[in-house]
PALOBA-824007 format. One line per 2 residues: number of its first residue (from 1); for each residue x, y, z of C-alpha. Coordinates in steps of 0.1 Angstrom, whole numbers. Example, Ala and Ser with C-alpha at 12.3 -4.5 7.8 and 13.67 -1.06 7.14 Angstrom:
2
1	123 -45 78  137 -11 71
REM end
This chain:
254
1	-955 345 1881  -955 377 1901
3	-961 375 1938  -996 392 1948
5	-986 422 1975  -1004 413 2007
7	-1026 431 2020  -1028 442 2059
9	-1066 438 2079  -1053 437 2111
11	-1074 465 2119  -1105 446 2138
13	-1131 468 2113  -1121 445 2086
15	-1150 425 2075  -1154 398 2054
17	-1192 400 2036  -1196 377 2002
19	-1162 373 1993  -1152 407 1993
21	-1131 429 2026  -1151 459 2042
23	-1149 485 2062  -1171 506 2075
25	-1159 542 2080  -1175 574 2097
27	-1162 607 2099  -1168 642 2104
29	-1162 654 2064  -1187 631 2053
31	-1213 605 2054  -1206 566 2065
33	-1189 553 2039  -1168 516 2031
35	-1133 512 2019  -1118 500 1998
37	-1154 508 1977  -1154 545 1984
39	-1122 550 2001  -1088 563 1992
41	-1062 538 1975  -1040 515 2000
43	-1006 527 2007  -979 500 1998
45	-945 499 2018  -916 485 2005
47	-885 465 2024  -860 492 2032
49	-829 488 1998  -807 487 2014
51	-810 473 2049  -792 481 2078
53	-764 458 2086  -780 457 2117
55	-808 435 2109  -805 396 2115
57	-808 381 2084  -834 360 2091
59	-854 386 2097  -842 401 2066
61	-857 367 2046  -890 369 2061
63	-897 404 2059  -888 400 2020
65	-911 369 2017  -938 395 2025
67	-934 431 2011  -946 450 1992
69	-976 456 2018  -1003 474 2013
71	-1027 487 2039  -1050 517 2039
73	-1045 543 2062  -1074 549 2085
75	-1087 579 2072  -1109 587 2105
77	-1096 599 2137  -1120 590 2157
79	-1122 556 2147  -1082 554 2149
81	-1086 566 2188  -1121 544 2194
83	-1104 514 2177  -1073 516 2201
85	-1092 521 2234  -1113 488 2222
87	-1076 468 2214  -1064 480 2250
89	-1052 449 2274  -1069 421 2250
91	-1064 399 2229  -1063 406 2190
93	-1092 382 2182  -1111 395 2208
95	-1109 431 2201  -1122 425 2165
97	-1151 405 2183  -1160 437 2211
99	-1150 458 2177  -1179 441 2160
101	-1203 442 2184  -1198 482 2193
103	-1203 489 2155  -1231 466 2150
105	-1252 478 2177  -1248 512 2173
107	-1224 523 2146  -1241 536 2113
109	-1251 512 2085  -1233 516 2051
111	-1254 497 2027  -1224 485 1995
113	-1229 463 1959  -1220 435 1985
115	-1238 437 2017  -1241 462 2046
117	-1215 468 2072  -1217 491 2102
119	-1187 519 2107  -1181 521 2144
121	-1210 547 2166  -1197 586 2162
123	-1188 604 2192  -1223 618 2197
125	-1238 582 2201  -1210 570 2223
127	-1218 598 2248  -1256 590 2250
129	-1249 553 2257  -1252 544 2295
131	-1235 522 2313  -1258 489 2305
133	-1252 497 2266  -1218 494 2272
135	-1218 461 2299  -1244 446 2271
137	-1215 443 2246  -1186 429 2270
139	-1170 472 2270  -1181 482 2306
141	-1144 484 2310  -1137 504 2283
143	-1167 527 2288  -1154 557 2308
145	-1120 557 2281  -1145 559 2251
147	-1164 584 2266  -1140 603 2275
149	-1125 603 2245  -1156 610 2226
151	-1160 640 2247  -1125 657 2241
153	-1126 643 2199  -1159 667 2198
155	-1139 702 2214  -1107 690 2199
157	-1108 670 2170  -1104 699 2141
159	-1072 709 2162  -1062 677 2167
161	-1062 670 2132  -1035 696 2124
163	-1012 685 2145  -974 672 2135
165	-981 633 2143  -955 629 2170
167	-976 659 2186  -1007 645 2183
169	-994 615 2210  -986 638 2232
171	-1017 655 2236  -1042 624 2230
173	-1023 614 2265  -1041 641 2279
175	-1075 623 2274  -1086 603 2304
177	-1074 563 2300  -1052 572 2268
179	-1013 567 2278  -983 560 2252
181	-996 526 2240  -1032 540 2229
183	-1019 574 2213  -991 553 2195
185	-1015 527 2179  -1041 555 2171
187	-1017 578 2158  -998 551 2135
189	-1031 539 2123  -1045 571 2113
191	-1009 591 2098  -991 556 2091
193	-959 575 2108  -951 537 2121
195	-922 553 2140  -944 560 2164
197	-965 524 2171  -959 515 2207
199	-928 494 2192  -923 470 2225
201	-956 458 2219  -964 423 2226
203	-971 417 2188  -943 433 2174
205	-920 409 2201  -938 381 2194
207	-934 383 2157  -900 397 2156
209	-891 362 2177  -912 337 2155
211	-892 353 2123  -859 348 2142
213	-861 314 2161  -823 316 2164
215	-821 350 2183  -827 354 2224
217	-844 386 2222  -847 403 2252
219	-876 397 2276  -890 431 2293
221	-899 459 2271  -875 483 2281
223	-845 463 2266  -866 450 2236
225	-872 484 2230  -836 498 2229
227	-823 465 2209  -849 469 2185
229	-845 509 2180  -803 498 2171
231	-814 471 2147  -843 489 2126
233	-813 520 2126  -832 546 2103
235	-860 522 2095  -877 520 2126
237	-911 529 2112  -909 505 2078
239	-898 475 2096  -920 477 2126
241	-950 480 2100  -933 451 2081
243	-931 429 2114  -967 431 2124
245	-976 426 2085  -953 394 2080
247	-971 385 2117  -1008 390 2105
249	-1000 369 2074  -985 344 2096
251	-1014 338 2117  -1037 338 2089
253	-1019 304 2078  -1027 294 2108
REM end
């Protein structure tokens, strides 16, 4: 019997409404819409044939016990940008609850043969909202990042989205509260040029660790970053994707 290819929601929009996964999506080409119902196909990546010699074979055995993956690109830069700003310094489950609440109160309703969800508020509404919109849903802390990038996504967005990926990082860090970490994620998300994900991210150690238990890997970021770069060789961008995708299903057997 053929394995089923998983799937990737670790984007905190993923919502789960009578049995079947949503998303609510609004950009500038077009009216809210959901995926998968009205969105583009999923992308599947595949385990690297053949691997670097480089990679632990442990890691090897888990990444094949979960590709083919498929996830589906995010095809709105603003919510790539919006979604990393509200994943900044949290946790993952509590991102998709902050996620949630910012859509629900104020994000556009996408009605679907399923049930309604609510695509996250359009830079127009997110720089109308005061400061007691934003302390009402636990983002007070995230308010002046959003706005600022709500701001700069309205003068710069149609340039921005012409841009060779590894240059749109760069000049996302211009934006107020958007360093490496948030222009990575963003960026990844909405070109799926996983080469450039913040690759010393916490997830990406912790995962790479629980599908090695017989490695040390290193500690700081810094050095996790350079072993991980010599490992992944030519692959950085498939296995890093791989990782957090072998992770997600991980957790949800947990």
């Amino acid at each position: 019997m053929a394995r089923m290819t998983f799937e990737m929601r670790e984007h905190p929009g993923w919502t789960l409404v009578n049995g079947h996964w949503l998303r609510g999506v609004s950009d500038a080409d077009q009216p809210p819409y959901a995926l998968p119902v009205n969105g583009p196909a999923p992308h599947t990546f595949h385990l690297p044939n053949p691997l670097p010699s480089t990679v632990p074979p442990a890691l090897h055995w888990a990444l094949l016990s979960i590709a083919p993956v498929r996830r589906h690109r995010n095809p709105s830069l603003w919510d790539a940008i919006a979604t990393a700003i509200i994943r900044q310094v949290v946790r993952a489950d509590q991102a998709r609850i902050q996620h949630a609440r910012f859509r629900q109160a104020h994000g556009p309703r996408v009605d679907t043969p399923y049930g309604p969800v609510h695509a996250l508020p359009t830079p127009q509404t997110v720089l109308k909202l005061t400061g007691d919109d934003f302390a009402a849903l636990g983002l007070a802390f995230k308010a002046s990042a959003l706005q600022a990038a709500a701001g700069a996504y309205l003068e710069y967005g149609a340039k921005w989205a012409e841009l060779p990926p590894a240059d749109l990082v760069a000049e996302l860090q211009t934006v107020p509260r958007i360093g490496p970490w948030t222009a990575g994620a963003a960026v990844a998300d909405y070109t799926h040029d996983w080469s450039l994900y913040p690759y010393t991210d916490l997830a990406v150690r912790k995962w790479a660790q629980a599908a090695t238990p017989g490695i040390e890997w290193p500690d700081d970021e810094k050095s996790f970053g350079e072993w991980w770069r010599t490992i992944t060789d030519d692959h950085l961008g498939a296995l890093t994707v791989l990782t957090l995708a072998w992770g997600a299903h991980q957790a949800s057997q947990s």
